[in-house]
N, C-alpha and C positions, 0 to 999 in steps of 0.2 A: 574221168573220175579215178583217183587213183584208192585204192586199200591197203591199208595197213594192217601188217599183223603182230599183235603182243607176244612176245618169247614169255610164257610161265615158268620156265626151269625147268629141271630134273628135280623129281623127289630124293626125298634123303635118304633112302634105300640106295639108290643107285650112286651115291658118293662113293669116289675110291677111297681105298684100307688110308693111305696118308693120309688125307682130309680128316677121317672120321680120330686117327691116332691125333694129328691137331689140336681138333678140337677139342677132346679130353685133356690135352695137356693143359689145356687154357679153361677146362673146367667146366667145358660145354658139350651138354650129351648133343650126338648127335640128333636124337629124335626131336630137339627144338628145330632144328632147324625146317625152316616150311619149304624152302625150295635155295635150287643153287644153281649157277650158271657157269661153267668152265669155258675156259681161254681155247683157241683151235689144238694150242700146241699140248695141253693139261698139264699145263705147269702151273698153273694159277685158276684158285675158285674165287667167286663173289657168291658169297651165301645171304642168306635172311635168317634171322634169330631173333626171334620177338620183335619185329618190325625195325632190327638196325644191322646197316650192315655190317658182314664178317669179312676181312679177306684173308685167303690162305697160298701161301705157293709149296710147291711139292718140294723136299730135301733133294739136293744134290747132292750123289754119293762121291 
């Protein structure tokens, strides 16, 4: 028998400072957001916002 297990995310508290600058630009408090999932490398989020997804990648300086 094999198990599975559901990844929930991180809460929107634990989103890093870019993410949360993002999504202000684009006019989304962070606090909609219900949960978020980042990439190994955190260059890139998949968030949730009212049940559709967000994606964000981090600026390259």
């Amino acid at each position: 028998m094999t198990t599975t297990t559901l990844a929930h995310g991180e809460p929107p508290e634990a989103m890093p400072i870019w993410a949360r600058l993002q999504l202000a630009s684009l006019g989304i408090p962070f606090r909609k957001v219900t949960h978020f999932l980042g990439s190994i490398d955190g260059a890139r989020i998949g968030a949730a916002v009212n049940g559709q997804p967000v994606y964000l990648t981090r600026p390259t300086v």
